[in-house]
C-alpha positions as CSV (number, residue, x, y, z in Angstrom):
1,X,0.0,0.0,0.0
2,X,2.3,2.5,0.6
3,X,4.3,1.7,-2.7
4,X,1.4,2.2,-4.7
5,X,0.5,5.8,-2.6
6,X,4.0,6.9,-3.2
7,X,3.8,6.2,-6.7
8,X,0.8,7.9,-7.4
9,X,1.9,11.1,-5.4
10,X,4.9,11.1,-8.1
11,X,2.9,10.9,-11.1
12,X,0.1,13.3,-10.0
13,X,2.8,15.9,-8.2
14,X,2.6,19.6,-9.4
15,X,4.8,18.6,-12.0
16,X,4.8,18.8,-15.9
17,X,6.6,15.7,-15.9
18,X,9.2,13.4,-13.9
19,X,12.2,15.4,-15.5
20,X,11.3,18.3,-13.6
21,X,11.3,17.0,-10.3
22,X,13.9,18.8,-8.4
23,X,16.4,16.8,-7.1
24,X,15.8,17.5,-3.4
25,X,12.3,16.8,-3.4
26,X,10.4,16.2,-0.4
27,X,8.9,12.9,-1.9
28,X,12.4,11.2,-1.5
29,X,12.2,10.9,2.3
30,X,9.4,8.7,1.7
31,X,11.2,6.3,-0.8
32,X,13.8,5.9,1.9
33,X,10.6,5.1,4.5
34,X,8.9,2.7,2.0
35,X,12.6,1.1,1.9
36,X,12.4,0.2,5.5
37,X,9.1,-0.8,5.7
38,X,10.3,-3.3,3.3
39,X,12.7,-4.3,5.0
40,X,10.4,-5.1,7.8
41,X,8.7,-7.1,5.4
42,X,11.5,-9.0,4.5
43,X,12.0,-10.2,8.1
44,X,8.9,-11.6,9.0
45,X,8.9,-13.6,5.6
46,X,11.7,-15.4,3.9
47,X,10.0,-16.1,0.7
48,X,9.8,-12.2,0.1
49,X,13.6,-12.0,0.5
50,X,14.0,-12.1,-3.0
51,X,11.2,-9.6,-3.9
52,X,13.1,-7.6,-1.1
53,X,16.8,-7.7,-2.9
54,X,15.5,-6.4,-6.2
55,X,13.5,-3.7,-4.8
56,X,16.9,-2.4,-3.0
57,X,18.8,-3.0,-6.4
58,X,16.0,-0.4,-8.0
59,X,16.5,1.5,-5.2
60,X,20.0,2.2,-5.1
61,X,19.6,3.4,-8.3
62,X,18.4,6.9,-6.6
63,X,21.5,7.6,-4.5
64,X,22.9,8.8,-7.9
65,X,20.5,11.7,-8.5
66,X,23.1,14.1,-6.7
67,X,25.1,13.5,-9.7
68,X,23.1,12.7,-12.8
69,X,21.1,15.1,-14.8
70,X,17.2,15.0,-14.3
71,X,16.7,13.0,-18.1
72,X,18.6,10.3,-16.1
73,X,17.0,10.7,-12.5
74,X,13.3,10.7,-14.6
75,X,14.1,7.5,-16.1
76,X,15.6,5.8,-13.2
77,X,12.6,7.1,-10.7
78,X,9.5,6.2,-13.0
79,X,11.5,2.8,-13.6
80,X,11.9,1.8,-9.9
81,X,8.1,3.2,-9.0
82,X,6.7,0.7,-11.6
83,X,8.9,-1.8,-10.4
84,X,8.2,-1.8,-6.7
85,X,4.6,-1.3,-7.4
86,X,4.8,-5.0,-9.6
87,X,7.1,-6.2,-7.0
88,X,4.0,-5.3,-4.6
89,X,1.5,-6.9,-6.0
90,X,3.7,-10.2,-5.7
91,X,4.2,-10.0,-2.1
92,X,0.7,-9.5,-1.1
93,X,-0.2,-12.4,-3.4
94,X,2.4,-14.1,-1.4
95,X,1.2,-13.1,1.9
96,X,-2.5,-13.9,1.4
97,X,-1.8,-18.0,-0.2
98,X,0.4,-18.5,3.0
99,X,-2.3,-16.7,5.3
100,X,-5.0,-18.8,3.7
101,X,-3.1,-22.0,4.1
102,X,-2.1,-21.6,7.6
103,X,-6.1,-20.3,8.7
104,X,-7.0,-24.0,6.1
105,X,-4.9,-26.1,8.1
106,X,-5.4,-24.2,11.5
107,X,-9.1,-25.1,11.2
108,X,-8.2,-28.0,10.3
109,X,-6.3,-28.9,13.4
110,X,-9.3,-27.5,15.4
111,X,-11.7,-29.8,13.8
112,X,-9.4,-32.7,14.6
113,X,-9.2,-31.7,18.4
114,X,-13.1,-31.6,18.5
115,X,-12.8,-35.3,17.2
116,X,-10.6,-36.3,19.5
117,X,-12.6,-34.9,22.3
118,X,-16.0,-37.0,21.3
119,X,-14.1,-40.1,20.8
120,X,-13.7,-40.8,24.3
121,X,-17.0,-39.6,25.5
122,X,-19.4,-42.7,24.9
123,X,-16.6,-45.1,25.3
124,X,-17.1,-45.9,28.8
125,X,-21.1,-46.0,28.5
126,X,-20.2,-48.7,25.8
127,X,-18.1,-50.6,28.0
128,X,-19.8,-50.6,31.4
129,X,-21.6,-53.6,30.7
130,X,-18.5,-55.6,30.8
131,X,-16.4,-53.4,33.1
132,X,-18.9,-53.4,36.3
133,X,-18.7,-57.4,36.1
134,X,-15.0,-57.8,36.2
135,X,-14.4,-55.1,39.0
136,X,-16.9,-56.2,40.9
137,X,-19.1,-53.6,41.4
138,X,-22.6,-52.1,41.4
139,X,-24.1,-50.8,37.4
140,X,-25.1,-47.8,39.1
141,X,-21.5,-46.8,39.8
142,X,-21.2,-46.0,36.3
143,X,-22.7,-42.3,37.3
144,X,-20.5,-42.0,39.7
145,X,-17.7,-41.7,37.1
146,X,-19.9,-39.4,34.9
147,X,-19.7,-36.9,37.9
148,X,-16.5,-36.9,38.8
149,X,-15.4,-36.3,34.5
150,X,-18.9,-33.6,35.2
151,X,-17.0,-31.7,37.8
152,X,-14.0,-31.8,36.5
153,X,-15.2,-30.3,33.2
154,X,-17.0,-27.9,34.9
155,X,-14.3,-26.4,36.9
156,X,-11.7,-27.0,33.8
157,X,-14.3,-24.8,31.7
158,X,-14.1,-22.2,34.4
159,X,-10.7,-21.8,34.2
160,X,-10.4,-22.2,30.8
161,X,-10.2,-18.1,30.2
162,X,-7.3,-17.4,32.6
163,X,-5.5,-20.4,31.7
164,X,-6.0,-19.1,28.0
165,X,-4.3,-16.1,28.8
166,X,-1.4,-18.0,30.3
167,X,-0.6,-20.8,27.6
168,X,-2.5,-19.5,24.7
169,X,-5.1,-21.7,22.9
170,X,-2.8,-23.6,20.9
171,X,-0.5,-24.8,24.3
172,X,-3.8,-25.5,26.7
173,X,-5.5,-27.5,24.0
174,X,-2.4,-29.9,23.7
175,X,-1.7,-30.8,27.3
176,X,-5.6,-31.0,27.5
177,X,-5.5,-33.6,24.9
178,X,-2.0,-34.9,26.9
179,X,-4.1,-35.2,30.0
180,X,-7.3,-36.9,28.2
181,X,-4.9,-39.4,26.8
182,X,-3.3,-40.6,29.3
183,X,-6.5,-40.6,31.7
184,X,-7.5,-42.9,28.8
185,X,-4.1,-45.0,29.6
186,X,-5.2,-45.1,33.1
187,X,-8.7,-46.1,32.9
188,X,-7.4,-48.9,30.2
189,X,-5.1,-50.6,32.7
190,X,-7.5,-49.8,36.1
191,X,-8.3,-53.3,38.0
192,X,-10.4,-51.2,40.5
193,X,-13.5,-49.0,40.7
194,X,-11.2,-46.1,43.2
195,X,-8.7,-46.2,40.2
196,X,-11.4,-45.7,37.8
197,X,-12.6,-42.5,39.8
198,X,-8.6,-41.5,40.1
199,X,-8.3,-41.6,36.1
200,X,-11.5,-39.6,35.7
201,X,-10.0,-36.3,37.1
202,X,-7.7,-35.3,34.2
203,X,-10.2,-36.8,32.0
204,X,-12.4,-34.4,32.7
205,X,-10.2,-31.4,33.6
206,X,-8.6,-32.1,30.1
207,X,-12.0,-32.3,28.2
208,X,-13.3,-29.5,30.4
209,X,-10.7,-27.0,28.9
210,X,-10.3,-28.5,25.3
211,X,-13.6,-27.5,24.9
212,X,-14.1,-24.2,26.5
213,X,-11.3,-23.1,24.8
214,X,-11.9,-24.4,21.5
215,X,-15.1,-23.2,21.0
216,X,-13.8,-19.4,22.4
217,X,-11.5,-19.6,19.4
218,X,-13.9,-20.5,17.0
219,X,-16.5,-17.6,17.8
220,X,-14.1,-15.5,18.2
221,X,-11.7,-16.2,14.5
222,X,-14.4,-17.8,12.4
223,X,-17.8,-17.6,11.4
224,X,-21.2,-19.6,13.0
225,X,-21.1,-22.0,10.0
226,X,-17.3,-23.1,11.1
227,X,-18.5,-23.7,14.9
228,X,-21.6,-25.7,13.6
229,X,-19.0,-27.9,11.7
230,X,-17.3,-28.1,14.8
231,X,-20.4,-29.5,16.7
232,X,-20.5,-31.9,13.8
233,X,-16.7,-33.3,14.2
234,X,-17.2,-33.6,18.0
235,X,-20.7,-35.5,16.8
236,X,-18.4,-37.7,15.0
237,X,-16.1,-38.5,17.3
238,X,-18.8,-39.4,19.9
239,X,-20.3,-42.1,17.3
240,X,-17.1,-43.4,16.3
241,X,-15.8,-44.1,20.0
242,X,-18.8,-47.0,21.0
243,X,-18.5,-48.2,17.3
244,X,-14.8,-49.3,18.0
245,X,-15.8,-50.5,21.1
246,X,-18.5,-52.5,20.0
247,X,-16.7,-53.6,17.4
248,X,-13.7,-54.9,19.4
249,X,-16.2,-56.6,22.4
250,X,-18.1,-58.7,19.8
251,X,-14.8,-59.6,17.8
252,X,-14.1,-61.4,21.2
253,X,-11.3,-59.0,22.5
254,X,-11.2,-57.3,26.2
255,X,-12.6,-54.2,26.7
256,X,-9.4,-52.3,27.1
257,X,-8.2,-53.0,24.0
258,X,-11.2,-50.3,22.9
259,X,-9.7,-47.8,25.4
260,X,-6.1,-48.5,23.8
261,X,-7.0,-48.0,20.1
262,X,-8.8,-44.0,21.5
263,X,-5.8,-43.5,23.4
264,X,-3.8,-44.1,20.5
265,X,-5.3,-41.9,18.4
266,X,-5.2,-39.5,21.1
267,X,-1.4,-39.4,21.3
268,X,-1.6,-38.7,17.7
269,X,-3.4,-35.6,18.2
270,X,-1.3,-34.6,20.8
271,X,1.6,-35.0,18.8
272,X,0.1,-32.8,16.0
273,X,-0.7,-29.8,18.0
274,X,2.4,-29.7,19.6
275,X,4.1,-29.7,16.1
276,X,1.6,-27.2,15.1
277,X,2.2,-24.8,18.1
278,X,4.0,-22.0,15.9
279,X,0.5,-21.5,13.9
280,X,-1.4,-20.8,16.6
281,X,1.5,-18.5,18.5
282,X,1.6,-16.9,14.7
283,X,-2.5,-16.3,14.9
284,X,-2.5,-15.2,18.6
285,X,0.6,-12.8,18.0
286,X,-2.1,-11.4,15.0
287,X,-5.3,-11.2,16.9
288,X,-3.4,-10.2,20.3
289,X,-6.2,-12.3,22.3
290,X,-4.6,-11.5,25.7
291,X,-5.6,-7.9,25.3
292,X,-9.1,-8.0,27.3
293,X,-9.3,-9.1,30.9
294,X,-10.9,-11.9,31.7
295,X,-14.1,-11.6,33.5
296,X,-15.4,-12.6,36.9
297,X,-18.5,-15.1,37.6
298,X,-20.2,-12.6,39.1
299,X,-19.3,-9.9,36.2
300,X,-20.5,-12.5,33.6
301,X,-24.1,-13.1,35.4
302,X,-24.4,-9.6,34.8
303,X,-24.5,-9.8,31.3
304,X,-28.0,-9.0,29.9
305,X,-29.4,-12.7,28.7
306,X,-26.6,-14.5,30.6
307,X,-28.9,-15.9,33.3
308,X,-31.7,-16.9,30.8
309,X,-29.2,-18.4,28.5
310,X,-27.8,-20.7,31.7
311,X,-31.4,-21.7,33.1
312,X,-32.5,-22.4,29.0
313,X,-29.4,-24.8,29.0
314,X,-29.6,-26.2,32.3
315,X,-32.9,-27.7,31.1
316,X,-31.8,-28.8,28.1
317,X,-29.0,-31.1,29.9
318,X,-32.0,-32.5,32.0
319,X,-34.4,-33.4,29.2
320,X,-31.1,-34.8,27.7
């Protein structure tokens, strides 16, 4: 942008043409500012280095106006104002394909987390049947478990904003998934109903934040259509987790072989998002999300609809 303004303040300057420019014009300090904001340019992304290295060669081109006559410092000027203006065009063309890959597979990645966070969700529903038999203990102690991964979520969730603010989305989301995994490691090799309960904790903490914070970052960067498909993936992960389970308890294997094939997959995930950590530092660094404070419980509640919204969903979890 400011190529293109300082080329058109040349051509439509109170001159009859480019030749009688004088050579101390006040339009010069601005090439040598367009020069560094180039340069600025050129640090934050290596594949404009070489846009950047012919713009200086055009540009060094006007240190010899002291010297040469104005035919010379006309031809020279108009040349090197085309020039960068072409050279512009390039980099922003640039810019934008790498922006719209890394927002592609960014979304992406977020889509993947919400799978990974259904997955394990139905898994132990699925499996109670034959779990409550081998441990020796009551069917009904299956809601026991639900409560503790309940308050764990619910507390995680709470959190969630001020632990945002301290790791960053992309950080909290991958030791959430870290913790969910190996709570799904814990529960797979539990020969008791207390270590059940134990293994629960991070389960739920983990979910807990995974999905408060996921589905900040979602309203927040992307439209309503992107956080329904996000519903969707975390819709899918919740029917594929009793499928495998099924799937493994009527080919005849144990039921923590269903629990090892989830937790599997979600040391995967984990693995990915850590690798993928510099995208989301990248975005955050953008949008600056730790610029607002977070909000108190009681601040919240004071939001016009809040309460309504709370009471509306509260009921919606009961029919459920």
């Amino acid at each position: 942008r400011s190529i293109y303004v300082l080329y058109i303040r040349i051509r439509k300057a109170n001159y009859s043409n480019l030749k009688s420019m004088p050579l101390k014009s006040h339009i010069l300090p601005e090439i040598r500012l367009t020069a560094v904001r180039m340069d600025s340019i050129r640090r934050q992304n290596r594949h404009i280095q070489s846009f950047h290295q012919r713009i200086i060669h055009r540009m060094a081109g006007l240190d010899v106006m002291v010297s040469d006559d104005n035919s010379v410092i006309a031809h020279i000027f108009d040349h090197t104002a085309k020039n960068m203006f072409r050279i512009s065009i390039n980099i922003i063309i640039v810019i934008r394909k790498e922006f719209d890959n890394m927002v592609h597979l960014l979304l992406a990645i977020i889509y993947l987390s919400f799978i990974s966070l259904g997955l394990p969700d139905a898994l132990l529903g699925a499996a109670w049947p034959n779990m409550y038999l081998e441990l020796n203990t009551s069917i009904s102690y299956a809601g026991i478990i639900f409560m503790i991964i309940s308050v764990g979520t619910v507390i995680s969730s709470l959190l969630s904003d001020r632990l945002l603010r301290i790791l960053g989305t992309g950080k909290m989301t991958a030791i959430s998934v870290a913790a969910t995994a190996i709570a799904i490691f814990g529960i797979s090799i539990s020969d008791s109903f207390l270590m059940l309960c134990l293994w629960a904790i991070p389960y739920g903490l983990g979910a807990g934040c995974v999905d408060a914070g996921l589905n900040n970052y979602v309203a927040v960067h992307y439209s309503s259509t992107h956080m329904s498909w996000l519903h969707c993936m975390w819709g899918l992960g919740a029917t594929i987790g009793p499928y495998v389970m099924g799937y493994m308890l009527s080919g005849g294997y144990h039921w923590t072989d269903g629990y090892h094939i989830i937790g599997v997959f979600q040391v995967v995930i984990t693995i990915v998002l850590f690798f993928t950590l510099p995208l989301w530092e990248k975005e955050a660094s953008k949008n600056k999300e730790s610029i607002l404070a977070p909000l108190s419980l009681k601040e919240v509640l004071k939001i016009p609809g809040v309460k309504e919204l709370m009471l509306t969903f509260f009921c919606y979890c009961a029919i459920e």
